[in-house]
N, CA and C of each residue as an Amber inpcrd file, in Angstrom:
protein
   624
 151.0010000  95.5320000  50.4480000 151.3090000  95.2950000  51.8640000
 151.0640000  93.8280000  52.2440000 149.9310000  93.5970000  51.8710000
 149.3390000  91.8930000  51.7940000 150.6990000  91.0560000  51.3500000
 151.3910000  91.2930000  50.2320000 152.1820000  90.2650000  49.8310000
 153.4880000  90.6370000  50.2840000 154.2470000  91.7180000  50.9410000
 154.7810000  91.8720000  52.0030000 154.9510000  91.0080000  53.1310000
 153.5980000  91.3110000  53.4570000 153.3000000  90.5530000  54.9770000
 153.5060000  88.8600000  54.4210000 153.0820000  88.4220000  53.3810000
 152.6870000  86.8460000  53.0080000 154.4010000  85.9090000  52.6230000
 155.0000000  87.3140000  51.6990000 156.4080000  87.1780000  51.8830000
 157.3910000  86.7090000  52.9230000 156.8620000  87.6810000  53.9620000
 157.3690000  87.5990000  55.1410000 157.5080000  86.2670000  56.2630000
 156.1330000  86.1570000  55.9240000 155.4920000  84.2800000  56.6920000
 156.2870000  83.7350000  56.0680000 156.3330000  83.2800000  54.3290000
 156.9150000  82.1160000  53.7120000 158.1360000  82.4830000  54.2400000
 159.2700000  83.4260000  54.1300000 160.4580000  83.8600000  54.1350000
 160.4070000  83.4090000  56.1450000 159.9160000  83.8080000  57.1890000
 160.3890000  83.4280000  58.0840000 159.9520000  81.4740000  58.6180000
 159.3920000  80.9510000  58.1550000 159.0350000  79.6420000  58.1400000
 159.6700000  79.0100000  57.5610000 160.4230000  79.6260000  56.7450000
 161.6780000  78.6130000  55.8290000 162.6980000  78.6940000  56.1820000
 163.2970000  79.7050000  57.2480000 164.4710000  80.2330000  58.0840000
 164.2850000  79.0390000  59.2140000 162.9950000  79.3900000  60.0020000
 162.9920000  78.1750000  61.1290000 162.9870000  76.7580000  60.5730000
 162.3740000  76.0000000  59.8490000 162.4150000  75.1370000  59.1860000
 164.0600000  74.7970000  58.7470000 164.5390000  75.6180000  58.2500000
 166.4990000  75.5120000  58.2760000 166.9910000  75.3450000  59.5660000
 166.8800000  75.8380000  60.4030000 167.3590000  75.6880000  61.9990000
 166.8130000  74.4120000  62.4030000 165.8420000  74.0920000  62.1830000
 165.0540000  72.7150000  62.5050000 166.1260000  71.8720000  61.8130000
 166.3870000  72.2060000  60.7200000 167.2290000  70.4100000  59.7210000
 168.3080000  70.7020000  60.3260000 169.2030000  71.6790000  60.4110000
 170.3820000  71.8640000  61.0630000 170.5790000  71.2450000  62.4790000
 169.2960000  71.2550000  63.5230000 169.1810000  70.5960000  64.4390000
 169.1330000  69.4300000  64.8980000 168.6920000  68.9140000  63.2890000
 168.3040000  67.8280000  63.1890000 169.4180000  66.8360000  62.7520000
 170.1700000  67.3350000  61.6800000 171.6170000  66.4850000  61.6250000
 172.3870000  66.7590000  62.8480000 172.5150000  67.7980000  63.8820000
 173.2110000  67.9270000  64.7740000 172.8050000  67.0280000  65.6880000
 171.7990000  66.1250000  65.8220000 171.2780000  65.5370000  66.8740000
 171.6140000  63.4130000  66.4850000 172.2030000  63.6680000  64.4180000
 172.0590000  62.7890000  64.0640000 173.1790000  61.5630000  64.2410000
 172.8630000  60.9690000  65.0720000 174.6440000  60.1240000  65.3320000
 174.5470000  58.4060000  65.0690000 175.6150000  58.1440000  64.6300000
 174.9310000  56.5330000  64.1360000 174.7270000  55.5100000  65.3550000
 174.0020000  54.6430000  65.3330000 174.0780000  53.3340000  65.8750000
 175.1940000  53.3530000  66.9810000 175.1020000  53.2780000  67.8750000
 176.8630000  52.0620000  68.0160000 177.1650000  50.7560000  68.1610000
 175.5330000  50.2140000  67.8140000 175.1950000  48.7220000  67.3170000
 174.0340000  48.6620000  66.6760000 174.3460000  48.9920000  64.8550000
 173.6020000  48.7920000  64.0810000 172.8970000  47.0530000  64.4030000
 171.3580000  47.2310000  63.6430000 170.7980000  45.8090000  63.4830000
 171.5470000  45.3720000  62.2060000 171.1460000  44.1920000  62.4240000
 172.1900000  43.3790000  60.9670000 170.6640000  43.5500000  59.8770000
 171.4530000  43.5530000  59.0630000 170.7760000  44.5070000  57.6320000
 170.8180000  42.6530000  56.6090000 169.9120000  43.0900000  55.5450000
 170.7850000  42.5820000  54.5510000 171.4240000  42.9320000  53.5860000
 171.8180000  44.2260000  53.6920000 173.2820000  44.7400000  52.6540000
 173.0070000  45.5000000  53.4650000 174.5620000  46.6580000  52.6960000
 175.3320000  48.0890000  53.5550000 174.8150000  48.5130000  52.3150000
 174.6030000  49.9440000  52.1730000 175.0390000  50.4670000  50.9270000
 175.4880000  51.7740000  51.0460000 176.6940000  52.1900000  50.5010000
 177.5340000  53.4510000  51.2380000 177.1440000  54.5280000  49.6080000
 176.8220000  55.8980000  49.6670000 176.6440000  57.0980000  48.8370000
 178.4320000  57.5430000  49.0710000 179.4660000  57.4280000  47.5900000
 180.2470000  58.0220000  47.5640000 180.2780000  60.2280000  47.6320000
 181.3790000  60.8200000  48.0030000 181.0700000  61.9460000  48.2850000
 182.5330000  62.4720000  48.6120000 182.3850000  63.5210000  49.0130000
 183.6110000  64.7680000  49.7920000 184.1130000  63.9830000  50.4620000
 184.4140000  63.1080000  51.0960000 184.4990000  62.6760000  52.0100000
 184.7390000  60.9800000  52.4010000 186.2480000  60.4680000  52.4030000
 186.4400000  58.7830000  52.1840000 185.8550000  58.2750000  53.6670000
 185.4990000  58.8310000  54.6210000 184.7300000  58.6150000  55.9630000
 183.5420000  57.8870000  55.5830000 182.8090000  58.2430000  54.4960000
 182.1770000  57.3990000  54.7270000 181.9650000  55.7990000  54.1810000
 183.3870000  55.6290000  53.1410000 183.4610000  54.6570000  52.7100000
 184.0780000  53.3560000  54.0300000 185.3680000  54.2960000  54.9070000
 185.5810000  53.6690000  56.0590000 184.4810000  53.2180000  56.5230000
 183.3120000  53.7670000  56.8180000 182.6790000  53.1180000  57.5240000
 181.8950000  52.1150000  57.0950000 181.5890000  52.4800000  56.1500000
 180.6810000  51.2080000  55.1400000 181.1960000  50.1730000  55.1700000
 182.7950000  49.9070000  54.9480000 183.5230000  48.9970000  55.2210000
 183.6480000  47.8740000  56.6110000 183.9260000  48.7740000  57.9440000
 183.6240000  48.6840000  58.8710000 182.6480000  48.0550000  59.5300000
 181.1990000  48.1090000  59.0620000 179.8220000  47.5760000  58.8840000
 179.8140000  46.2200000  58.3620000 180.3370000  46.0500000  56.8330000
 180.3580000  45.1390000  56.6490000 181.5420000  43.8800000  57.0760000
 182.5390000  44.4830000  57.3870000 183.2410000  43.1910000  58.2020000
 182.6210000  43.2460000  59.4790000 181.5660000  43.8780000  60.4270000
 180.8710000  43.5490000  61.5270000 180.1110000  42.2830000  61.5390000
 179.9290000  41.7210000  59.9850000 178.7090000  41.2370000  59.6470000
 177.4020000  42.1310000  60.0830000 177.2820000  43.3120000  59.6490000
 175.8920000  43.9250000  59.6160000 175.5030000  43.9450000  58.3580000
 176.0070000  43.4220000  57.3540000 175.0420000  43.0850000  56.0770000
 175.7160000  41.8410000  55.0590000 175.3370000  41.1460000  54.0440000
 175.8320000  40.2090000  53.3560000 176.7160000  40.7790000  52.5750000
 176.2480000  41.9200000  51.6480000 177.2990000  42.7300000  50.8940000
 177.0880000  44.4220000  50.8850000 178.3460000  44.8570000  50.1730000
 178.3370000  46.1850000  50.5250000 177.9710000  46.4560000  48.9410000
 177.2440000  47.9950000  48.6640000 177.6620000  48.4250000  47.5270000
 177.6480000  49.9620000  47.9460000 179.0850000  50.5620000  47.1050000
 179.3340000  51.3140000  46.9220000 179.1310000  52.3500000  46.2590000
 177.7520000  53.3720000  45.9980000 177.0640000  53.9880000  44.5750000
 177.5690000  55.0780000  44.3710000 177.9820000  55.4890000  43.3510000
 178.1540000  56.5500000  42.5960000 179.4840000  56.4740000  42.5880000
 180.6490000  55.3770000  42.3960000 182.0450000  55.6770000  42.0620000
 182.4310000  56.2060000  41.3820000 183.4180000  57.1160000  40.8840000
 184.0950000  57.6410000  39.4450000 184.5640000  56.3920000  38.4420000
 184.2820000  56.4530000  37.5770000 184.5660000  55.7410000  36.6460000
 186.0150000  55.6430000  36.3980000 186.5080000  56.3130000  36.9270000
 188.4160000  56.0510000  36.5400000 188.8380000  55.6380000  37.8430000
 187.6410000  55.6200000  38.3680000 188.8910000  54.6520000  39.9620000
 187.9910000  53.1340000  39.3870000 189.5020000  52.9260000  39.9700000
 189.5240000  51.0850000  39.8570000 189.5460000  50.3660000  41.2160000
 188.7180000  49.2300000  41.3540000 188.8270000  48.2780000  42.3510000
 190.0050000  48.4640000  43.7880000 190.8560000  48.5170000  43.2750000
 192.4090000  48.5260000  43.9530000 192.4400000  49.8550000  44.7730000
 191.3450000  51.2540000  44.1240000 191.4130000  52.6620000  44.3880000
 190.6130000  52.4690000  45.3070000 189.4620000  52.0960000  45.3750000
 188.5240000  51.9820000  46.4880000 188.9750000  51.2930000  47.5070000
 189.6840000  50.2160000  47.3230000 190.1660000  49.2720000  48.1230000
 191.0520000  49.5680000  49.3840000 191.7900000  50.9140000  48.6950000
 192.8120000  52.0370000  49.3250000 192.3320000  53.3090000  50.6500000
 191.0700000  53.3180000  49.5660000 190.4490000  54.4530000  50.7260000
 189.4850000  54.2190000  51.2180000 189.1090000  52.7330000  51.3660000
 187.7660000  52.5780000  52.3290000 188.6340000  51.7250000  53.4730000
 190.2420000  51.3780000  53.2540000 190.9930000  50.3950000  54.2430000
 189.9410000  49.4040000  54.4640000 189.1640000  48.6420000  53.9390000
 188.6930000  47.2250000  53.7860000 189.9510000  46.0970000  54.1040000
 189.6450000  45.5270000  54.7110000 190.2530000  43.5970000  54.6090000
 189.6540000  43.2570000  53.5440000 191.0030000  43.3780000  52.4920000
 191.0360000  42.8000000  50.8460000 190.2790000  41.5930000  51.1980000
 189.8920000  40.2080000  51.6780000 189.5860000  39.0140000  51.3500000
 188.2550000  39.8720000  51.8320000 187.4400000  39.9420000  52.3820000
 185.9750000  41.0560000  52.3470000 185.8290000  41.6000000  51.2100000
 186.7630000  42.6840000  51.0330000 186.4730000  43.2280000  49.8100000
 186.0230000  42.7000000  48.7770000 186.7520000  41.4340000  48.4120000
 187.3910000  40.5710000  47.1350000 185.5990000  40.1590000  47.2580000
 185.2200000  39.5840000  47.9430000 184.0680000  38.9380000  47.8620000
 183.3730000  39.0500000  48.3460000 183.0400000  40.3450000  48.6790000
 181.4340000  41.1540000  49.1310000 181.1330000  42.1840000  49.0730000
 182.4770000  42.9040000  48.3930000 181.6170000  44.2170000  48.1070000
 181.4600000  44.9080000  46.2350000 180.4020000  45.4980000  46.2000000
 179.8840000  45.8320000  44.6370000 180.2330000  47.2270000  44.2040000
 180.7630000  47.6010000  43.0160000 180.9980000  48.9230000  43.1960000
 180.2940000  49.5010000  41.6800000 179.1640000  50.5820000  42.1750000
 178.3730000  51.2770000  40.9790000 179.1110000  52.1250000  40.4160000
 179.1040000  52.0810000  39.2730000 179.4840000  53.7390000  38.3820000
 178.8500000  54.4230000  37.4590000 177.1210000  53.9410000  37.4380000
 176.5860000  54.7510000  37.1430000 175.6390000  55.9580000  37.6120000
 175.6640000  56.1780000  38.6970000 175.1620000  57.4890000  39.7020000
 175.8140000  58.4740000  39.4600000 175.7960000  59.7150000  38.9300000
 176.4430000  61.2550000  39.2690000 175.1980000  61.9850000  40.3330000
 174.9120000  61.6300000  40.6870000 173.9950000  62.4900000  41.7810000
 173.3300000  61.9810000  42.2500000 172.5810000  62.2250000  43.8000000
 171.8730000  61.8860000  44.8680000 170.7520000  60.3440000  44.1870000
 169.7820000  61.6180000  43.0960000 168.7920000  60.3920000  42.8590000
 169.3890000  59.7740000  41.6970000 170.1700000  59.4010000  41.1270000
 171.0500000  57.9260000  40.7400000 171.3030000  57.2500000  41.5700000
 171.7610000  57.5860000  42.5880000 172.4540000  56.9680000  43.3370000
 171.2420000  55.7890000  44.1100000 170.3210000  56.1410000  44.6440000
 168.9690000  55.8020000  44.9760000 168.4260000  55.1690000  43.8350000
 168.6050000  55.2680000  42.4540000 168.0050000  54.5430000  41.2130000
 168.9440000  53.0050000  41.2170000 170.6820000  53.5860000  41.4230000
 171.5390000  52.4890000  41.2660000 171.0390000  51.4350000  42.2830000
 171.0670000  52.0930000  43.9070000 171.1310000  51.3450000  45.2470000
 169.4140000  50.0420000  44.8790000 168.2310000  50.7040000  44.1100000
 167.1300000  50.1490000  44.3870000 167.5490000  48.7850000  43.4040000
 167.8680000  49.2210000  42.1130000 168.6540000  47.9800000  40.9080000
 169.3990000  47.1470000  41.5360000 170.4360000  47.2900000  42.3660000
 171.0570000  46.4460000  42.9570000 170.3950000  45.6170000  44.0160000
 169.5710000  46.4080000  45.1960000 168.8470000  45.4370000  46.2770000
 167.9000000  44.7790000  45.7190000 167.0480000  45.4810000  44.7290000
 165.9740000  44.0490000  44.1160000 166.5040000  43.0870000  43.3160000
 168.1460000  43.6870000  42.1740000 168.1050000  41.9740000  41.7190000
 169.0570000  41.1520000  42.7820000 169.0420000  41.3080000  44.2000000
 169.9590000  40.2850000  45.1340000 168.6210000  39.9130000  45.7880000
 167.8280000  40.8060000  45.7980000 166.3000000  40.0470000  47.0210000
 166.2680000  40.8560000  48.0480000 167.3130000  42.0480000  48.2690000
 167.5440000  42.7490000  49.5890000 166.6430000  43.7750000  49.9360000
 165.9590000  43.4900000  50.7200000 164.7090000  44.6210000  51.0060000
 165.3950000  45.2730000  52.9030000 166.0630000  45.2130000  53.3680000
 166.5040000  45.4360000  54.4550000 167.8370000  46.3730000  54.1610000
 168.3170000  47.9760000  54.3460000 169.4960000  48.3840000  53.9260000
 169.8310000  49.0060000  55.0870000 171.3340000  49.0040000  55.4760000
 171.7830000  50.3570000  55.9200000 172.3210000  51.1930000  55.4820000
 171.8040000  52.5510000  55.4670000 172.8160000  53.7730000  54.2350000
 173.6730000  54.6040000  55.5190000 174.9340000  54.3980000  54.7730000
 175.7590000  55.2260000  54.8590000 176.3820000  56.2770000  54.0200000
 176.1800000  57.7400000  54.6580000 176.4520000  58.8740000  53.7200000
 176.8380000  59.7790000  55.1590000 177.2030000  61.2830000  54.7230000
 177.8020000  62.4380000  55.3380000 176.2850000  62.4370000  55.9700000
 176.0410000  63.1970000  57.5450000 175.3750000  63.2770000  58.4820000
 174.8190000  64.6550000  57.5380000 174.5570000  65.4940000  57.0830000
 174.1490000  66.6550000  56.7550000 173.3530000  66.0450000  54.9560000
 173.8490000  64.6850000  54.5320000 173.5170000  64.6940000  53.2870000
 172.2660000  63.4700000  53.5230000 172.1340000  62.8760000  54.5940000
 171.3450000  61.9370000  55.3530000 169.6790000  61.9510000  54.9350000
 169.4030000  63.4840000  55.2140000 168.4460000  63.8470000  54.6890000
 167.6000000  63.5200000  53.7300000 168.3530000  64.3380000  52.5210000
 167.8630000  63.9170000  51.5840000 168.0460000  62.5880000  50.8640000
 168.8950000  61.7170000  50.9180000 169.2930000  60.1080000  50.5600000
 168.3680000  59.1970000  50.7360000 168.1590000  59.7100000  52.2440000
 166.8740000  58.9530000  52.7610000 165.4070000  58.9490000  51.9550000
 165.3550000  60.2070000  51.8370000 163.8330000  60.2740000  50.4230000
 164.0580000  59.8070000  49.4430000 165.5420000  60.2150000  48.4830000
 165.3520000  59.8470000  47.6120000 165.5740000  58.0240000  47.0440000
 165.9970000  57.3610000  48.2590000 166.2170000  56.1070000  48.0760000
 165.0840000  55.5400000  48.2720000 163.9050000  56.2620000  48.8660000
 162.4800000  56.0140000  49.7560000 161.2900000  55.9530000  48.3720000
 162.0310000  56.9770000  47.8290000 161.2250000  56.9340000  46.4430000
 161.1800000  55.8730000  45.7470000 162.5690000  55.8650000  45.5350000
 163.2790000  54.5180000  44.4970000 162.6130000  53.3240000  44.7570000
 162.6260000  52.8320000  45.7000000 162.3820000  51.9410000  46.8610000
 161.4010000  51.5850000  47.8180000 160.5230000  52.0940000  47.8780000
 159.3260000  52.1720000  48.7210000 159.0810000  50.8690000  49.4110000
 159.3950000  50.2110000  49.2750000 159.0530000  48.6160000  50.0030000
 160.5150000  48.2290000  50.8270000 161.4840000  48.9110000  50.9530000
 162.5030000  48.7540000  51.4970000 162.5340000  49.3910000  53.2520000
 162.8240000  48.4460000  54.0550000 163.5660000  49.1800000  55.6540000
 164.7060000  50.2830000  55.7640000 164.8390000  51.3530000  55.2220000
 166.0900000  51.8480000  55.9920000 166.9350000  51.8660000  56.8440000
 167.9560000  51.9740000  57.2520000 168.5140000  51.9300000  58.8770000
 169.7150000  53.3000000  58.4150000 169.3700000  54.4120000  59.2320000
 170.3000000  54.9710000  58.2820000 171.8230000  54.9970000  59.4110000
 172.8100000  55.6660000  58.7710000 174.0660000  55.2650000  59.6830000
 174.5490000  56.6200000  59.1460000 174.4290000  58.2020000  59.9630000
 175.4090000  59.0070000  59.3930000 176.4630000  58.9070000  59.7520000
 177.1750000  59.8300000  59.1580000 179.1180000  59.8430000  59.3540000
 178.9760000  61.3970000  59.6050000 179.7200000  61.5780000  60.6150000
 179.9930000  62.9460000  60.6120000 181.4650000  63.4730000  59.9300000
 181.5730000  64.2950000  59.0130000 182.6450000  63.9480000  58.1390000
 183.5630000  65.2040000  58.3270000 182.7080000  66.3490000  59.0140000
 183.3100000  67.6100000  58.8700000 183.7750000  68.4960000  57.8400000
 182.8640000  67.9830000  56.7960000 182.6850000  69.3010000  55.7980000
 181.1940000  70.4970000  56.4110000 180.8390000  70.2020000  56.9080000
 179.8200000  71.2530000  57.5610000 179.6650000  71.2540000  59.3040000
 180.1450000  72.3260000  59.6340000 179.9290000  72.6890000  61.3500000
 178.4610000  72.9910000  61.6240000 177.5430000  71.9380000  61.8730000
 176.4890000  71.9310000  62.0450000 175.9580000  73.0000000  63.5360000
 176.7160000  72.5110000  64.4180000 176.6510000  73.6060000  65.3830000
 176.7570000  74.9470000  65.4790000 177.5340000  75.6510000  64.6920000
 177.8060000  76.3680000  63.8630000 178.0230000  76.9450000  63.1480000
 176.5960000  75.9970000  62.0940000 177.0000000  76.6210000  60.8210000
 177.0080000  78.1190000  59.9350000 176.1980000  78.8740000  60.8910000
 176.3100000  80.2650000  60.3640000 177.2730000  81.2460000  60.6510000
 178.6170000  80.8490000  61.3070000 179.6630000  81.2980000  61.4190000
 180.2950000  81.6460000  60.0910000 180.1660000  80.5060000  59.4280000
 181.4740000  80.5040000  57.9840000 180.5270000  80.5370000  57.0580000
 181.0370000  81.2550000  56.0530000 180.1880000  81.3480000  54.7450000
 180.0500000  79.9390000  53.9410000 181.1460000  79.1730000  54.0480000
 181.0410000  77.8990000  53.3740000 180.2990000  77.0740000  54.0160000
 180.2440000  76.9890000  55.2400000 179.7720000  76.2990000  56.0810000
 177.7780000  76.8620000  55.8550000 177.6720000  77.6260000  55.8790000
 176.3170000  77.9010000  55.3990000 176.0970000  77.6940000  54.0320000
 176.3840000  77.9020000  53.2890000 176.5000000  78.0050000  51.5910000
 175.5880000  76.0690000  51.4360000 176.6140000  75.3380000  52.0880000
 176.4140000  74.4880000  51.7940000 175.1100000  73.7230000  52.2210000
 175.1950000  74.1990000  53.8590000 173.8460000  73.5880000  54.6850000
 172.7270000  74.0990000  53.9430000 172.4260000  75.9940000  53.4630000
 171.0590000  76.1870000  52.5980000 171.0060000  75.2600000  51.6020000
 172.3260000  75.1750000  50.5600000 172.1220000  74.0500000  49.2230000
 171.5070000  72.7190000  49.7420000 171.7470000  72.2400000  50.6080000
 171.2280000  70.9870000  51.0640000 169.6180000  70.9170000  51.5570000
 169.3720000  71.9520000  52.5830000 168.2190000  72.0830000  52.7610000
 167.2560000  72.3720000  51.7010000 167.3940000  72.9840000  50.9900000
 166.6470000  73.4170000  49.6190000 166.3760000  72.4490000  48.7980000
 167.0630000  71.7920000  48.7650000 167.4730000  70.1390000  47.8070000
 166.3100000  69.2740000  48.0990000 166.5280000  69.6020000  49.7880000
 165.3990000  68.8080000  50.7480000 164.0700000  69.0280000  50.3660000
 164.0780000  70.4210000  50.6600000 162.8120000  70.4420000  50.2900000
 161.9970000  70.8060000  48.9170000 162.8920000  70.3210000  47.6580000
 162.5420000  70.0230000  46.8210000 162.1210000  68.7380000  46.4660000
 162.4690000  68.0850000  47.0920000 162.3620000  66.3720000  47.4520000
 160.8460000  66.1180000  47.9040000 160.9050000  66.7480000  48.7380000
 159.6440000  66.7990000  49.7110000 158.2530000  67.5590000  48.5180000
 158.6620000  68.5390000  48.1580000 157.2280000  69.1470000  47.3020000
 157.4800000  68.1830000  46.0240000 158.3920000  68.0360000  45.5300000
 158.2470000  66.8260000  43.9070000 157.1100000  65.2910000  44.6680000
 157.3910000  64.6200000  45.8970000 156.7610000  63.8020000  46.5350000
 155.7020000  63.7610000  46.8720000 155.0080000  65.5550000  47.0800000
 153.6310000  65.6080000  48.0060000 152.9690000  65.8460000  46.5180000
 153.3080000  66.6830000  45.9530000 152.5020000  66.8170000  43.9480000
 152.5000000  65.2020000  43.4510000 153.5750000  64.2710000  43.8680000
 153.4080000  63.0380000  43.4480000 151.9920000  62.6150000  43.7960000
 152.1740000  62.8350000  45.4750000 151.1720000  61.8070000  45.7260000
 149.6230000  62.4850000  45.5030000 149.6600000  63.0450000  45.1630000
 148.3780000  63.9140000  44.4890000 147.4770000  63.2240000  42.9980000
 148.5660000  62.0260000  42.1010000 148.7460000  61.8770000  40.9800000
 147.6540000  60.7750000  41.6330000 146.8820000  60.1260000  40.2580000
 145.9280000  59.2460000  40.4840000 146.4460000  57.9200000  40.3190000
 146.6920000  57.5850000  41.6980000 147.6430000  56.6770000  42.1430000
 146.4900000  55.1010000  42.1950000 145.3110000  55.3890000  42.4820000
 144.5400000  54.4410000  43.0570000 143.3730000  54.2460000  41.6990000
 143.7520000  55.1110000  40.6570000 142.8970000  55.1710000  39.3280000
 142.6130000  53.3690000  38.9220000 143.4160000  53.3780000  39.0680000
 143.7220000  51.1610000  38.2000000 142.8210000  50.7880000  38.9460000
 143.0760000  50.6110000  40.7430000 142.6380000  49.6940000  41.7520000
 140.7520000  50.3090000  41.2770000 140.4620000  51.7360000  41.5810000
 138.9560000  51.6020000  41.1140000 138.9480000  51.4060000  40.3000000
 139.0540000  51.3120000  38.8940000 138.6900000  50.6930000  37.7360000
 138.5590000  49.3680000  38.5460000 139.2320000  49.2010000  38.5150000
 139.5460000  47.3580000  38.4870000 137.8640000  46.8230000  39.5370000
 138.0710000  47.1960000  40.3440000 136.8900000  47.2400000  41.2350000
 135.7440000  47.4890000  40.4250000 135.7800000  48.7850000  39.5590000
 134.3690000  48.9110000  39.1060000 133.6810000  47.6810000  38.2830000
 135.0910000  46.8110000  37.3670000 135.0540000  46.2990000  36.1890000
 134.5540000  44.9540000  36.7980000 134.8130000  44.4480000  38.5980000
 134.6560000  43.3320000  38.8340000 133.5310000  42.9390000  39.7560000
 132.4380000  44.4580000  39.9140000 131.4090000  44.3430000  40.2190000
 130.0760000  44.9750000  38.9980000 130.4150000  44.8330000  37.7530000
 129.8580000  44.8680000  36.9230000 129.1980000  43.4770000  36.2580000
């Protein structure tokens, strides 16, 4: 009965906790005057919205350069060029395009490789408003000494307002949330790890 009842807690706290993130991208809308950054960096996806906008950003001058993470390897320069509608002379000479990311935390491994060897500790990410979430941690990880500014896109692969209407439309928001909060417990067991072990040594060794 005990683990019934204990079932029950975890199982309804993880339901509200879903309504909470759902609320929470529903509430999530970008800028409509981002701060100037020093780079853009746009998460490819479902969705060429959010490359438009990345684009968009950077001919605002809201960052020096753009990079683009996780491209397919069989699109070429000219392909991106097509579906982000960039001003080719921008393009030509400010924006970077990754192709080694297949998933979220690549993409956050690629974005951190690229801003430390330019010097860029200031980013704005652009990704789908529902995928915001988690990008944000996992680039946070990557990155820990970096500003975020994040910039969602609402792209309309998920009816946030409604997402428990359509089966796809839910399917996708639990996969995401779950993702989340796998992010979140891999991070809190992180920080558990003996992070500060060196600094006392080091201390012990220099009052000896």
């Amino acid at each position: 009965m005990r683990t019934l009842a204990a079932l029950f807690v975890v199982l309804l706290i993880w339901v509200v906790g879903l309504v909470a993130f759902a609320q929470r991208i529903e509430r999530s809308i970008p800028p409509a005057e981002p701060p100037v950054a020093d780079a853009v960096v746009a998460l490819t996806g479902a969705s060429d919205l959010r490359l438009e906008a990345a684009a968009r950003l950077l001919e605002r001058g809201k960052g020096k350069r753009l990079l683009i993470s996780g491209v397919n390897r069989e699109a070429s320069r000219d392909d991106i060029l097509e579906v982000s509608r960039a001003v080719k002379p921008i393009y030509d000479c400010c924006v970077d395009l990754g192709y080694t990311a297949a998933d979220t935390i690549g993409n956050a491994g690629e974005i951190a490789e690229w801003a430390r060897g330019k010097g860029f500790t200031r980013l704005i990410v652009v990704t789908s408003d529902y995928h915001m979430p988690r990008s944000i941690l996992e680039i946070r990880a990557a990155m820990p000494e970096a500003a975020l500014i994040e910039y969602p896109v609402a792209t309309g692969l998920v009816d946030v307002r409604s997402w428990w209407r359509k089966e796809g439309d839910a399917r996708r928001l639990i996969v995401e949330y779950s993702k989340y909060l796998a992010i979140l417990a891999r991070e809190s067991f992180l920080a558990l790890g003996p992070r500060d072990a060196a600094p006392a040594a080091q201390t012990k060794e220099t009052t000896s």
